[in-house]
N, C-alpha and C positions, 0 to 999 in steps of 0.2 A: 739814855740818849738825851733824857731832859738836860741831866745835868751839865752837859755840855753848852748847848746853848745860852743855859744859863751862869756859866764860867765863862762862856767868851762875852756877855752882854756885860760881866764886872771890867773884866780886862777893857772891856768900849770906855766904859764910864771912867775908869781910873784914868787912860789915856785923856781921855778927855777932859779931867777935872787936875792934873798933874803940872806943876810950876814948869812957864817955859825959860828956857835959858835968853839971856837979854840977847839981841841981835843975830837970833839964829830961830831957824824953824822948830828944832829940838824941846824936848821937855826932860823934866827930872821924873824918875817914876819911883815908888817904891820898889826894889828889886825882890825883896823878900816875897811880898804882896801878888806880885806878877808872877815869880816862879811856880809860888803854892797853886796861883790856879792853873797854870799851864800844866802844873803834873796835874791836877782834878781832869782836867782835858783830855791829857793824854789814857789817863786809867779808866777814863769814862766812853774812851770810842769803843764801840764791839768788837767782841774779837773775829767776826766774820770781816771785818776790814783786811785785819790780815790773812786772811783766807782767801781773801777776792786778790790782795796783791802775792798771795805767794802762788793763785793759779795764773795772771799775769807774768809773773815772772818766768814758770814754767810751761808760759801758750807753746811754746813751738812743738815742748814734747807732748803737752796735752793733742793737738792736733794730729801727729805726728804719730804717735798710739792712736786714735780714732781713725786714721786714716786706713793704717794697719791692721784695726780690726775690720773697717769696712769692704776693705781689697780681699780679706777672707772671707767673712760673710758671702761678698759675693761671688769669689772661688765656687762656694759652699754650696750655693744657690745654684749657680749653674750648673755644677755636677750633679744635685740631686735633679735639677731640672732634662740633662740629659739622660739620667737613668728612668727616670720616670720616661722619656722622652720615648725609648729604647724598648720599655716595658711592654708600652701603648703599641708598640709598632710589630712586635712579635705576636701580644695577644690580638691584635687585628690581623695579621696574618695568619695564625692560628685559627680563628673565626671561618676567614679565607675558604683556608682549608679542608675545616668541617663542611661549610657549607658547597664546595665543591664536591664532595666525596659522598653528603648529602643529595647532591642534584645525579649525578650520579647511579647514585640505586634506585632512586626515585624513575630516574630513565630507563637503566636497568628493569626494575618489577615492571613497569609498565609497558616493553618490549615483548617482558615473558609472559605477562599477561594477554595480551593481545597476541602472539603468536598460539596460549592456548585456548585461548577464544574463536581466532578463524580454523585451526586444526579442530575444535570440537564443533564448529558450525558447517566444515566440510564435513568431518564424518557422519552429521544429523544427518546433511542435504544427501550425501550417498545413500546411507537409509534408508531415506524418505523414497528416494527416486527409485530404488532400488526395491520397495514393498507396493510402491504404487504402478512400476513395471508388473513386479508378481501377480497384486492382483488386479490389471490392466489384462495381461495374458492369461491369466484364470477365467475371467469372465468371459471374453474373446474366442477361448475355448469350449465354455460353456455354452455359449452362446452359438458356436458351430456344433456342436453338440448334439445340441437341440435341434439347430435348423437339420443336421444330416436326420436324427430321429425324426423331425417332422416331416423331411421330405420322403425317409422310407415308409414313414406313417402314411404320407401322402400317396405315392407309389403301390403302397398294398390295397389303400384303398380305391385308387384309380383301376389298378386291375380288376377287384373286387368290382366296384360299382364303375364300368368304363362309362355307362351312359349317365351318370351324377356328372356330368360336368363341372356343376356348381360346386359340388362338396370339396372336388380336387383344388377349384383355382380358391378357393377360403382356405382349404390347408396352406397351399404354396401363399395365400398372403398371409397367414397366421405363422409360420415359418420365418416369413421378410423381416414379421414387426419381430418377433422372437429377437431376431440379430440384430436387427438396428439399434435395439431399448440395449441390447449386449453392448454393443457399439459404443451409443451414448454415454453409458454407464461409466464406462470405461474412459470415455471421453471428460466425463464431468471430474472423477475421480482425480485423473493425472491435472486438469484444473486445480482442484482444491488443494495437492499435493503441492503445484508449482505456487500455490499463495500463499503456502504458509511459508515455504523455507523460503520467497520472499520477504515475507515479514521478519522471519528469525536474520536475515542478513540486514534489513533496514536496521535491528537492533543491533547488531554488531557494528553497523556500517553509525550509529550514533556513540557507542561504548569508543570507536576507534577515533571520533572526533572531539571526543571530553579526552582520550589520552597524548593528543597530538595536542590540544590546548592545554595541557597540564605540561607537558612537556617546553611547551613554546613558552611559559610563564616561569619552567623554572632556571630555564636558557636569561633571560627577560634579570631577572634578579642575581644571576651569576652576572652579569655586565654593569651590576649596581654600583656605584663607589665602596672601598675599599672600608671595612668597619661596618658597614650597612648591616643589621641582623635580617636572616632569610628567615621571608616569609614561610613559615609550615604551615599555620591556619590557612590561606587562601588554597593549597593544594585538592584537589577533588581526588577523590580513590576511584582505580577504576570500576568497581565494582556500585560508584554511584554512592557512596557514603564520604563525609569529611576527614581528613587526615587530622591525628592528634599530634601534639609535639614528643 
């Protein structure tokens, strides 16, 4: 490239140093002189010169290819972008899915759970009431039992000793407390009975409010947006332990 510059700066000088013709702006040049450097010039541009004018020459179809390739590319892009697009929309509906079918059995077991939780906390409470009747009535009996023994006790010995008056009316009181303590006993019993199968229902009646909040929570995450993953760690079991995934 040097050389070039340096073939056109002779070509200045010869012009410039060259006899002018009389009465005219013109000069004589050497023609020999001028040509040699002109071809130096010419053999001396790079040939990426002509590389820049042969893609100039061919701009329209260089564009015109680029453009073509760009109008595919972007074809390209957008079909993969609506497959992918398509993909997204099925595996979130499939999610969906799961997780409906999930909330579900979750609702389900906790339904069957709780229906065998009040069917075995009735059949305690029948039980219960039902041995503390028995021996409510056992003792009751007992306890007449005794008073008819005391009072025949009493009875024999009134006849026997008519004039003890004392001895008879301390049997017939020893006879009263006999049945009253029966009474109470009896009394206190079906108490104890009715507080426990109270307390066994307060604990069902708490089991039945962790399964209607598990339930409400998992209603709660079915109405999430669509893709959302469902929550399984926050589920409580009914039985009072964590659910795993």
């Amino acid at each position: 490239m040097y050389r070039v510059f340096e073939s056109l700066d002779e070509l200045v000088t010869i012009v410039e140093e060259a006899r002018g013709v009389p009465m005219t702006s013109g000069c004589v040049v050497p023609r020999g002189d001028v040509l040699e450097l002109l071809d130096e010039v010419r053999d001396s541009i790079p040939s990426e010169f002509d590389d820049a004018q042969d893609v100039l020459d061919h701009r329209d179809e260089v564009v015109t290819k680029a453009k073509t390739e760009a109008d595919q590319n972007l074809n390209s892009a957008r079909s993969e972008a609506d497959k992918t697009s398509a993909e997204a929309r099925a595996e979130a509906e499939q999610m969906l899915t799961d997780a409906r079918e999930r909330a579900e059995q979750i609702v389900s077991e906790a339904r069957a759970e709780a229906e065998q939780t009040v069917t075995k906390a009735r059949r305690e409470y029948e039980d219960y009431i039902s041995r503390a009747q028995s021996e409510a009535d056992r003792m009751v009996q007992a306890g007449r039992a005794a008073y008819e023994q005391s009072v025949h006790e009493g009875k024999s010995e009134q006849e026997r000793l008519v004039s003890e008056t004392e001895v008879v009316q301390e049997a017939q009181d020893e006879s009263k407390r006999i049945l009253d303590e029966a009474n109470t006993d009896a009394e206190r019993l079906r108490g104890d009975c009715d507080a426990y199968v109270d307390s066994r229902l307060a604990d069902f009646e708490e089991l039945l409010g962790r399964t209607i909040r598990t339930v409400s929570k998992g209603r709660q995450q079915l109405r999430s947006p669509v893709g959302a993953p469902f929550d399984y760690e926050g589920w409580q079991d009914p039985a009072g332990g964590a659910s795993s995934k």
